[in-house]
BATIKOL-677371 format. One record per residue (C-alpha): residue number from 1; residue in three letters; x, y, z. Coordinates in steps of 0.001 Angstrom, whole numbers, plus 500000, padded with zeros to 6 digits. Layout:
<r NUM; 'ALA'; <X; Y; Z>>
...
end
This chain:
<r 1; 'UNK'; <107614; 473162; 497204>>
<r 2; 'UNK'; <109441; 472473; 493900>>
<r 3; 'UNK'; <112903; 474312; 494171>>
<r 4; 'UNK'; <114760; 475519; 490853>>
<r 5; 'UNK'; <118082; 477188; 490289>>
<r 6; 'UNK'; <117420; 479712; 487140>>
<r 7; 'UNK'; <120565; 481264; 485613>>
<r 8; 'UNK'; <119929; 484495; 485025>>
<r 9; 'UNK'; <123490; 486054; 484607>>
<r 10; 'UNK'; <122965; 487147; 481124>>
<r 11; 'UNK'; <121181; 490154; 483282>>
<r 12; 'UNK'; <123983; 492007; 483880>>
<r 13; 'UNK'; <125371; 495555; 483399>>
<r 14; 'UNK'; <125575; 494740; 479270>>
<r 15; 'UNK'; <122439; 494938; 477702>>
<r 16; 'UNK'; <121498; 491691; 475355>>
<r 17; 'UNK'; <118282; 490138; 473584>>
<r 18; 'UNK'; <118894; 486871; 475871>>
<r 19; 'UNK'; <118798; 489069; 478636>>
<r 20; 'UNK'; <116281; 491416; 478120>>
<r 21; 'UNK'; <114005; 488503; 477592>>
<r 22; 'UNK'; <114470; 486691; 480476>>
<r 23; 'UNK'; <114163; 489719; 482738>>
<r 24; 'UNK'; <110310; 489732; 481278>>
<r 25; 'UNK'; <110084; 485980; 481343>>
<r 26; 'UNK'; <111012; 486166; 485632>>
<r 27; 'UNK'; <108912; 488848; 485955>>
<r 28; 'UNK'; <105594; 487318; 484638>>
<r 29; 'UNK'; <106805; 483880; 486132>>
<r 30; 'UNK'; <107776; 485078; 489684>>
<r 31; 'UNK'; <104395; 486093; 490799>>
<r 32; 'UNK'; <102442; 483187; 489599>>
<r 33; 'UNK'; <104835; 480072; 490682>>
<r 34; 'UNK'; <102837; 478906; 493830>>
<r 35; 'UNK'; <104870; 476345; 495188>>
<r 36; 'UNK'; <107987; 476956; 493818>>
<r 37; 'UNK'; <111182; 478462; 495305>>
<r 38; 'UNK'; <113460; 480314; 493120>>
<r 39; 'UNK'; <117620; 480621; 493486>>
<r 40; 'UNK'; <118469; 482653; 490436>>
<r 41; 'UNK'; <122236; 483028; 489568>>
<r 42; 'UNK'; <123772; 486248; 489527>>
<r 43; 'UNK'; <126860; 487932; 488020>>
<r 44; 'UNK'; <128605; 490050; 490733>>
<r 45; 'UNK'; <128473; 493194; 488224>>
<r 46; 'UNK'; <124411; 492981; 487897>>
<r 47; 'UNK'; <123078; 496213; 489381>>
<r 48; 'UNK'; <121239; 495252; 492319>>
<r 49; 'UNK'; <118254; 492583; 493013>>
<r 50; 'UNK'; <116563; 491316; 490234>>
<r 51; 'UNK'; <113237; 490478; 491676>>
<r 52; 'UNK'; <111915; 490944; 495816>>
<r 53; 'UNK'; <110155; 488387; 496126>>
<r 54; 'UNK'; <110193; 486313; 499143>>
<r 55; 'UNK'; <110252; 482929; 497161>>
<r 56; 'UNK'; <113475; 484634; 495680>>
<r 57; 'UNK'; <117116; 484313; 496629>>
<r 58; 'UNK'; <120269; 485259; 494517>>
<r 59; 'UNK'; <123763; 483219; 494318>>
<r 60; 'UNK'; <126779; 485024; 492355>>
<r 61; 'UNK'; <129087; 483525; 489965>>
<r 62; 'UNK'; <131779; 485957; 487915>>
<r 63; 'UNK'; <131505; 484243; 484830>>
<r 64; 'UNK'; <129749; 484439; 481443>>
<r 65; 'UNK'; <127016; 482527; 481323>>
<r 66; 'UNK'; <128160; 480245; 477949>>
<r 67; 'UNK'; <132158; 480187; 479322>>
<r 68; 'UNK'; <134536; 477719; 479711>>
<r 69; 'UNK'; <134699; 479142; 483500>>
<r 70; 'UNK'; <130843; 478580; 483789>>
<r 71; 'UNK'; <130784; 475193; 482426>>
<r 72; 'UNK'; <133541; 473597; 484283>>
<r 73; 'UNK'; <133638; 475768; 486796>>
<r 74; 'UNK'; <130422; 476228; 488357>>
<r 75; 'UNK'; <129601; 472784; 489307>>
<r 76; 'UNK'; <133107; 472781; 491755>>
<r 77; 'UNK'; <132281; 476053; 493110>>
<r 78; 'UNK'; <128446; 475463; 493686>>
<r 79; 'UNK'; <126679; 472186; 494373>>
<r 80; 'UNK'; <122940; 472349; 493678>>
<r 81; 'UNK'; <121876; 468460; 495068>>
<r 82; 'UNK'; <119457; 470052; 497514>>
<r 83; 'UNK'; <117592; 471715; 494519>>
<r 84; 'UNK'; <114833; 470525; 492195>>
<r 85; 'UNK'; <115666; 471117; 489006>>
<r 86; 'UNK'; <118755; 474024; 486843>>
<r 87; 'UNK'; <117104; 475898; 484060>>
<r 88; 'UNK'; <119439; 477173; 481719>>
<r 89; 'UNK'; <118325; 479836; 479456>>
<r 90; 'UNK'; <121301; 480257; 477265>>
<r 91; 'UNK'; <121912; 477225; 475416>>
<r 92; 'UNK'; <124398; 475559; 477535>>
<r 93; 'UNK'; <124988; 473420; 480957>>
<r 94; 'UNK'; <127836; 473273; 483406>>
<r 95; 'UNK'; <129091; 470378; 484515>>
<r 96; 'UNK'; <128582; 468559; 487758>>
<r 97; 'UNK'; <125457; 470430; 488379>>
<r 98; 'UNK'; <124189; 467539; 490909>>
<r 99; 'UNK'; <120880; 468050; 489838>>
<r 100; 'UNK'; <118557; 467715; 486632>>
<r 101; 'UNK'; <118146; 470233; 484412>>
<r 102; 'UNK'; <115940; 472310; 482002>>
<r 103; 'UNK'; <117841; 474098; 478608>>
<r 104; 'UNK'; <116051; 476915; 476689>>
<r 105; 'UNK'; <117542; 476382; 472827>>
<r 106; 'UNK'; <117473; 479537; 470838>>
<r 107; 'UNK'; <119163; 478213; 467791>>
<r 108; 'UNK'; <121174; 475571; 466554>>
<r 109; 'UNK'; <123306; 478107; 464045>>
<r 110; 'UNK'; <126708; 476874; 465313>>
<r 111; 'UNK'; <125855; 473602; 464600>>
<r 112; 'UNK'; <123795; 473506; 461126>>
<r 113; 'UNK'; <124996; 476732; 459819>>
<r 114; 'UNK'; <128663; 478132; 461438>>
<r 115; 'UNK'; <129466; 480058; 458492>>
<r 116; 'UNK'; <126131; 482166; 458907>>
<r 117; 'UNK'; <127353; 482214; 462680>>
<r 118; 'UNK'; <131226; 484129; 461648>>
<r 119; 'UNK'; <133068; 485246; 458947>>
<r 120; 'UNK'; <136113; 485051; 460355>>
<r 121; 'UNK'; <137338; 481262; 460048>>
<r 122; 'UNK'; <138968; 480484; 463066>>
<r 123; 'UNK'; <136530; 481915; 465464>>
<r 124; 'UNK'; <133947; 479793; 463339>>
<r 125; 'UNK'; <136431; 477103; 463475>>
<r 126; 'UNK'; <136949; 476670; 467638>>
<r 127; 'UNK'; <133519; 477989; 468701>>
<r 128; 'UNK'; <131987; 475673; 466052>>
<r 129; 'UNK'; <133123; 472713; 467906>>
<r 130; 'UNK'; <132818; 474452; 471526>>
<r 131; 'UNK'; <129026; 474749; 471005>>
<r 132; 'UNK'; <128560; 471476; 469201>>
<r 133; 'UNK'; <130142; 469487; 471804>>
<r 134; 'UNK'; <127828; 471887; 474321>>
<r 135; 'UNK'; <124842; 471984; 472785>>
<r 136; 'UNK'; <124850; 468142; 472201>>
<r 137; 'UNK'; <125287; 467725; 475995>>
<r 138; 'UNK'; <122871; 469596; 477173>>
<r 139; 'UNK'; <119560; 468908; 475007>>
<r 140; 'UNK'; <120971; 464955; 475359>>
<r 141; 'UNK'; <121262; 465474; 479341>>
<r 142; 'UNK'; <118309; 467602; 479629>>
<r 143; 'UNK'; <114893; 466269; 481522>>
<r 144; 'UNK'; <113084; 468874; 479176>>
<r 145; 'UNK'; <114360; 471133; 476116>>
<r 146; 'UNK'; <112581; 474787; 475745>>
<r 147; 'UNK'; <112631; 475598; 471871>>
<r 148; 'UNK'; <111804; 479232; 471407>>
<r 149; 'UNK'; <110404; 478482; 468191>>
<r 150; 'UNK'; <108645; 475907; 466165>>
<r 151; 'UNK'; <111719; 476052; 463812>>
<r 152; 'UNK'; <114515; 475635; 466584>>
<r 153; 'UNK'; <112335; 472606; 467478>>
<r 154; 'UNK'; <112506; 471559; 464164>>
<r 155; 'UNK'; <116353; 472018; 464113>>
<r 156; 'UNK'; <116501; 470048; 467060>>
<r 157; 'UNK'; <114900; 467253; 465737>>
<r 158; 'UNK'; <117255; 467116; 462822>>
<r 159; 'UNK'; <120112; 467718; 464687>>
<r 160; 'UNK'; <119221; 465640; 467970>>
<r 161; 'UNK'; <116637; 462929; 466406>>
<r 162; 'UNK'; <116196; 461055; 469284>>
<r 163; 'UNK'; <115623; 463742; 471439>>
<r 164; 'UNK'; <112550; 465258; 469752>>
<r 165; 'UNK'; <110021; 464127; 472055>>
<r 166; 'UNK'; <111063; 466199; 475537>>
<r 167; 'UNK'; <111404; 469314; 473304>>
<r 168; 'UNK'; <108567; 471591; 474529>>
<r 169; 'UNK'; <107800; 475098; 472060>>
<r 170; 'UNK'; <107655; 478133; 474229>>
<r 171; 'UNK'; <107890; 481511; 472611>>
<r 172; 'UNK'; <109028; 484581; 473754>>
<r 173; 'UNK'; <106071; 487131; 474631>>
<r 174; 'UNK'; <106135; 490867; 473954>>
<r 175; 'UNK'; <105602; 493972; 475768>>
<r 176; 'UNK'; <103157; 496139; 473934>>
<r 177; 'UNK'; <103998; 498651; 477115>>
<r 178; 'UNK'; <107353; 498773; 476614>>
<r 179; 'UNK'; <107739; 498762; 472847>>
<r 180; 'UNK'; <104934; 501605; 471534>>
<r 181; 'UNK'; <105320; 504330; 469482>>
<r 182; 'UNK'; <105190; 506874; 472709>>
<r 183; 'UNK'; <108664; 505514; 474121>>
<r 184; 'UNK'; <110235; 507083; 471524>>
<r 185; 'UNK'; <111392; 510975; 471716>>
<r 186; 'UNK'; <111182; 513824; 469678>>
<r 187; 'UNK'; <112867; 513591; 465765>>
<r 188; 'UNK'; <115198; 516060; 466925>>
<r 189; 'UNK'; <116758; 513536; 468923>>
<r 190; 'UNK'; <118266; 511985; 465676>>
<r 191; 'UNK'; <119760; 515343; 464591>>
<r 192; 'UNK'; <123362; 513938; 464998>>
<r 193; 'UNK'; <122746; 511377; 462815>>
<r 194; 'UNK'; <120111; 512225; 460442>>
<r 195; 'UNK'; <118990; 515783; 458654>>
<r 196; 'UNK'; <115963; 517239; 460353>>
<r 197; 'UNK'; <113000; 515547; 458094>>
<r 198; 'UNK'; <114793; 513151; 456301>>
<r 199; 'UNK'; <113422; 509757; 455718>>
<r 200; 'UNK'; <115057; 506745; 456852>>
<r 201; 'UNK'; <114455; 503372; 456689>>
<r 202; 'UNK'; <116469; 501376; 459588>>
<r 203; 'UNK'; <117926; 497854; 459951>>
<r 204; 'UNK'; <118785; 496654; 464187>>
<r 205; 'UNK'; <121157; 493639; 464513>>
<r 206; 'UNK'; <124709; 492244; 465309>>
<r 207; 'UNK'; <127364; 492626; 462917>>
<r 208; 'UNK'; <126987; 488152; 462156>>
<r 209; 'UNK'; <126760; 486939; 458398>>
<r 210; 'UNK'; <123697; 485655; 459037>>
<r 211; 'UNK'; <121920; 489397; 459634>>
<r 212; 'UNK'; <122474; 489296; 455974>>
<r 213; 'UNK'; <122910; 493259; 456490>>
<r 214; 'UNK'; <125470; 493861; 453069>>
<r 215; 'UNK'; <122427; 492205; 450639>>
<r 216; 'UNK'; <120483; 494567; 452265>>
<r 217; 'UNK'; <122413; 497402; 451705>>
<r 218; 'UNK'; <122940; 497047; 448099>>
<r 219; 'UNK'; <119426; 496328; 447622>>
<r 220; 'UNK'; <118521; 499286; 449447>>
<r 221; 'UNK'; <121031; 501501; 447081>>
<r 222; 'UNK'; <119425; 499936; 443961>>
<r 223; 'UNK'; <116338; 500985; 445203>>
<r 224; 'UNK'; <116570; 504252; 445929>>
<r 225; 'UNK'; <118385; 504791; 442362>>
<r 226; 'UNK'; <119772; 508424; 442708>>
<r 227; 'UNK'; <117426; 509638; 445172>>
<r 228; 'UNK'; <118418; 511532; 447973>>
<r 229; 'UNK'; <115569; 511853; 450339>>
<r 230; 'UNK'; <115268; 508434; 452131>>
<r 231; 'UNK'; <118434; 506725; 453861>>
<r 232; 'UNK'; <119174; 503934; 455684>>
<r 233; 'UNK'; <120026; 503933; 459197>>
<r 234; 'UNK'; <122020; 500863; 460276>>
<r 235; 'UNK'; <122319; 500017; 463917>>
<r 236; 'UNK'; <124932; 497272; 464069>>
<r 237; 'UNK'; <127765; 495722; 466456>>
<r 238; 'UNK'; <130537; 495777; 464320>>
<r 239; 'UNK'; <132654; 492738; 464230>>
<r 240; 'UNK'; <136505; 492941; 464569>>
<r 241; 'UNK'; <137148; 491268; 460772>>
<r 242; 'UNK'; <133673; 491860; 458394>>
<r 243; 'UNK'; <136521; 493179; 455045>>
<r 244; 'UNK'; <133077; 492463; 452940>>
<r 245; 'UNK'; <131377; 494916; 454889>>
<r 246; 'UNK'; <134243; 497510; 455333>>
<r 247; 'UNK'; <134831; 497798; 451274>>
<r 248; 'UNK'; <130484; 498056; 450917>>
<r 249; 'UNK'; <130494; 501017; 453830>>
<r 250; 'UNK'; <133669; 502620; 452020>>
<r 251; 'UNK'; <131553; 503072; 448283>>
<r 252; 'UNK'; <130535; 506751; 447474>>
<r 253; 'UNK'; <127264; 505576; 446616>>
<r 254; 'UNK'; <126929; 503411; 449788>>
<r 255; 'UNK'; <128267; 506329; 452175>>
<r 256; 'UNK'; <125777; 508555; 450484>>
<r 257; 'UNK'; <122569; 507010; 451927>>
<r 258; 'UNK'; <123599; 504840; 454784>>
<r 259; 'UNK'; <124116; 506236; 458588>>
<r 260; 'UNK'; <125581; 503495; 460461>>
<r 261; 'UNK'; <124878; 503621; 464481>>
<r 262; 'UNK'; <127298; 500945; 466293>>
<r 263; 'UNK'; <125552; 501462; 469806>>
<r 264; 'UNK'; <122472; 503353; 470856>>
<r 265; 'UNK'; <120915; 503749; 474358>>
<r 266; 'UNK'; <117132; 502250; 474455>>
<r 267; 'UNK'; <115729; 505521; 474153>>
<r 268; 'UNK'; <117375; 506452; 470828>>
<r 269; 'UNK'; <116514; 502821; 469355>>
<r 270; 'UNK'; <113058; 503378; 470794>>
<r 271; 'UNK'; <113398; 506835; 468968>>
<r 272; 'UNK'; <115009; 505116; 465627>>
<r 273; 'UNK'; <112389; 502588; 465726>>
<r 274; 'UNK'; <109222; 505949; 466137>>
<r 275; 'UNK'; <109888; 507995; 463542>>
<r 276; 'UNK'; <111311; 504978; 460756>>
<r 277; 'UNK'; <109700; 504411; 457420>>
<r 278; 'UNK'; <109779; 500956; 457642>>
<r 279; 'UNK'; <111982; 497697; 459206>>
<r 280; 'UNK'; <114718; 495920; 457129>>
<r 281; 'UNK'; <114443; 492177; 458734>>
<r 282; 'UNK'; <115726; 489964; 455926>>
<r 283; 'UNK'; <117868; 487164; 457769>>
<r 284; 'UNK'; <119576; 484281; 456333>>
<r 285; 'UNK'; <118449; 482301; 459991>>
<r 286; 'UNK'; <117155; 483064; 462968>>
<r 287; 'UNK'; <115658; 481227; 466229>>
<r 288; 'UNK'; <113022; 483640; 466805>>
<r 289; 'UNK'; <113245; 487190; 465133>>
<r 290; 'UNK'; <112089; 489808; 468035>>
<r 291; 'UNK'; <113166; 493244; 466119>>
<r 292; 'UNK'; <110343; 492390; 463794>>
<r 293; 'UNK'; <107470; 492165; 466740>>
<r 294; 'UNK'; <109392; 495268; 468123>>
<r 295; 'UNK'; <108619; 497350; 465067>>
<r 296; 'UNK'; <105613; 496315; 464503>>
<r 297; 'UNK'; <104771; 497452; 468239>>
<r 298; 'UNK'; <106372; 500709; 466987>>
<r 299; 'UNK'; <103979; 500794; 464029>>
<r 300; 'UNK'; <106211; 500264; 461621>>
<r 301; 'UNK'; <105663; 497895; 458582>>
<r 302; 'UNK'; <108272; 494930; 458209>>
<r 303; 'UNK'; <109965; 493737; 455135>>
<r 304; 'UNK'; <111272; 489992; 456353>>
<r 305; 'UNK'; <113066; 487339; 455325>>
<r 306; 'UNK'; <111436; 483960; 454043>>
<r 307; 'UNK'; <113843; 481999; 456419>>
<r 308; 'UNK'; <111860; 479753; 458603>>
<r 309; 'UNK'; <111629; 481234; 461954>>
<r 310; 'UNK'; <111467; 484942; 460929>>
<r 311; 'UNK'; <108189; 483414; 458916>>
<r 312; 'UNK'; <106511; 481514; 462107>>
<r 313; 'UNK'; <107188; 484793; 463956>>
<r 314; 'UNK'; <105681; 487419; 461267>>
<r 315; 'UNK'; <102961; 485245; 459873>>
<r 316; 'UNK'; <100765; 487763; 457597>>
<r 317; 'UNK'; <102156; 490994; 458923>>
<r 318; 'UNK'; <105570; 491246; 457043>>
<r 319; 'UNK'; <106025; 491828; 453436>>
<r 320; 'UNK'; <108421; 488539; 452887>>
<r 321; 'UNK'; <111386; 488331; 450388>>
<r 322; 'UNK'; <113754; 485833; 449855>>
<r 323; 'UNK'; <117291; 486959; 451712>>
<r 324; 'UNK'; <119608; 485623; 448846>>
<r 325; 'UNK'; <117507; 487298; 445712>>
<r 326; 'UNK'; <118875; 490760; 444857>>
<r 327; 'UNK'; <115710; 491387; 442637>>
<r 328; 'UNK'; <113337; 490442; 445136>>
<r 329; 'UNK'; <114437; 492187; 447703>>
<r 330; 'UNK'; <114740; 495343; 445787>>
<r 331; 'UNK'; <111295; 495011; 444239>>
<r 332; 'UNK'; <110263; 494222; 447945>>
<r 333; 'UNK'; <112116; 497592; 449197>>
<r 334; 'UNK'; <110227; 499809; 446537>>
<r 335; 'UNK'; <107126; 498798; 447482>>
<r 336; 'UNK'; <106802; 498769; 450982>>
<r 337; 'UNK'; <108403; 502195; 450836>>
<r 338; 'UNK'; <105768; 503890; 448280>>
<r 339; 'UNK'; <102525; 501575; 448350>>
<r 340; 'UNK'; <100513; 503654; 450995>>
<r 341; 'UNK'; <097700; 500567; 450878>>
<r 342; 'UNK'; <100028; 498097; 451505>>
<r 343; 'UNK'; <102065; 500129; 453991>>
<r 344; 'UNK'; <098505; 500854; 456154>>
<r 345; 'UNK'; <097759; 496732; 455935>>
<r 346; 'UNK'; <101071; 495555; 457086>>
<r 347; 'UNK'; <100687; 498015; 460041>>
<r 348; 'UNK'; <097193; 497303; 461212>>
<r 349; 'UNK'; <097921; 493404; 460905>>
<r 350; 'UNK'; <101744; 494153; 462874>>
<r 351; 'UNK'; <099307; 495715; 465568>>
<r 352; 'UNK'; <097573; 492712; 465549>>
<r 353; 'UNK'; <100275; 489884; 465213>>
<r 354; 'UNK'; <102324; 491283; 468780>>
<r 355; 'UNK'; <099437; 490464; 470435>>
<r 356; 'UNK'; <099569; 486804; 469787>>
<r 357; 'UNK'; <102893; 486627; 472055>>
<r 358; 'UNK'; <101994; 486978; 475358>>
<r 359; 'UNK'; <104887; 487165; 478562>>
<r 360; 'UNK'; <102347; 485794; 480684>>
<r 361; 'UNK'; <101782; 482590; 478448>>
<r 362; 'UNK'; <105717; 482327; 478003>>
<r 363; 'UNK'; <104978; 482342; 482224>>
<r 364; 'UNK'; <102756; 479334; 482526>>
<r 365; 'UNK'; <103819; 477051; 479670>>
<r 366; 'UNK'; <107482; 477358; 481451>>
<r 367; 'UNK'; <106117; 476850; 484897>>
<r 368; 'UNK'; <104615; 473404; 483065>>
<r 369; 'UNK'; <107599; 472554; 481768>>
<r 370; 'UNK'; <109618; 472553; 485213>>
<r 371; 'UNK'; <106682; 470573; 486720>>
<r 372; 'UNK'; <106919; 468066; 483836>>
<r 373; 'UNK'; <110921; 468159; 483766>>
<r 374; 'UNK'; <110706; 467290; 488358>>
<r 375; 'UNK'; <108218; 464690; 487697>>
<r 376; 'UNK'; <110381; 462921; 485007>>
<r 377; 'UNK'; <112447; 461139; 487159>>
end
């Protein structure tokens, strides 16, 4: 019986793309671990058991799962010697662990590309070297690295050289069940936002430079010209200093077509994502690029970004455009809004593309990972 401590407190009451991610990683993986014992750590404010299972027990630790409290804290409070093997998910290790470990890397932006990471210097500045010194530790330390994509394993080998070889691809999978065009509720829904019947095109992502979300704005305004019947619906986490997007948002021509949404519940992104004309996914950098698969499971055709992960992810069923080229991304924007032919390709080849990322793959090439990580020694 191979036992391994999973930390699994980016599950908690917050809702976040690590977490929502893992939660459908356990749940595939749970079922079909023979021989394996699970101890997954908690955060006290999680709502309740993750997964019954009787291979399954739960530890809590009130801390963040990438904190200074988690990484030199958790190794004092908890001792895991007994156990097999620690899989972080998030990127990062705590010390004095007493046993080996297993790190999922999503991205190496904080350490090839901080100012993509934050536009506010000093935040860029400290976490910069927080996550360097982290991220160096852990994939060094590591018995196996998870890359979630070809090009974070391709970062990694940059980065990391030497550590190329134990760095194992596993992509995320995708839930055709839970992202479909029947999750989403009625247009009226959107009233508060939008004008019954209006078109809208939308854009889902954090308020970080490298969303790339103000190129995408002003290409959007260019081209829609002076029309008035298609907007653009902007789901974003604002960040506490973004004066470059502030002074875009504050334009008469800007505040004219663009709805911005700072938080939505799942069923009014679900909702957003039904009734859309089309996705907005032009990144500057990304470790993996899920809002793209979501639409596409939505039915929605993608314009994407030529940056190297968004690309692996997409394959043939985006419209690509390079982030940085105003006149590309415009010419991109017109159209994949009015080219019905190429509007009905991109969606029948989306439908297609989700189904090459499968949870219960993500399942068994992690399950060979942890074997291959134990036997390592």
């Amino acid at each position: 019986m191979l036992r391994v401590v999973i930390d699994a407190r980016t599950l908690s009451g917050k809702k976040s793309g690590i977490g929502n991610t893992l939660e459908a990683l356990l749940k595939h993986l749970v079922p079909m671990a023979e021989g394996f014992q699970f101890l997954l750590l908690r955060h006290p404010d999680a709502p309740g058991r993750l997964i019954d299972h009787e291979r399954v027990t739960e530890l809590t630790f009130p801390a963040e799962t990438k904190s200074p409290q988690t990484v030199f804290g958790l190794g004092i409070a908890h001792r895991f010697g007994e156990w097999d093997l620690y899989h972080s998910p998030a990127d990062i290790v705590p010390l004095g662990l007493g046993c080996p470990w297993v790190v999922t890397v999503h991205d190496l932006m904080w350490v090839e590309a901080p100012e993509l990471a934050s536009a506010f210097f000093p935040v860029r500045l400290v976490n910069g070297l927080w996550y360097r010194a982290n991220f160096g530790r852990a994939i060094r330390g590591a018995r196996r690295v998870i890359a979630i994509s070809e090009a974070t394993a391709r970062a990694i080998g940059r980065v990391y050289p030497e550590e190329r070889d134990k760095v194992h691809v596993v992509h995320h999978g995708f839930d055709p069940a839970r992202h479909d065009r029947s999750r989403g509720g009625p247009r009226s829904a959107l009233d508060p936002w939008l004008p019954p019947g209006t078109r809208y095109s939308l854009i889902v992502g954090q308020g970080s430079p490298y969303k790339n979300h103000p190129r995408m704005i002003r290409a959007f305004v260019t081209a829609m010209g002076a029309r008035t019947d298609h907007r653009l619906v902007l789901v974003r986490r604002f960040s506490r200093v973004d004066a470059e997007m502030s002074e875009l948002l504050a334009r008469p021509e800007v505040k004219r077509l663009v709805v911005t949404i700072p938080h939505v519940t799942d069923e009014i992104l679900f909702t957003l994502y039904a009734h859309a004309h089309m996705l907005l996914f032009a990144s500057l950098y990304e470790g993996f690029g899920l809002p793209a698969l979501e639409a596409m499971g939505f039915g929605l055709p993608v314009l994407a970004s030529t940056a190297e992960a968004v690309r692996e992810v997409t394959g043939p069923a985006a419209l690509h455009a390079d982030p940085y080229d105003h006149a590309d991304l415009v010419a991109k924007i017109r159209s994949l809004d009015s080219d019905a032919e190429l509007r009905a390709r991109l969606i029948d080849a989306g439908a297609r593309r989700i189904r090459d990322f499968s949870w219960e793959r993500a399942a068994r090439d992690t399950l060979a990972v942890y074997r291959q990580a134990v036997e390592a020694r």
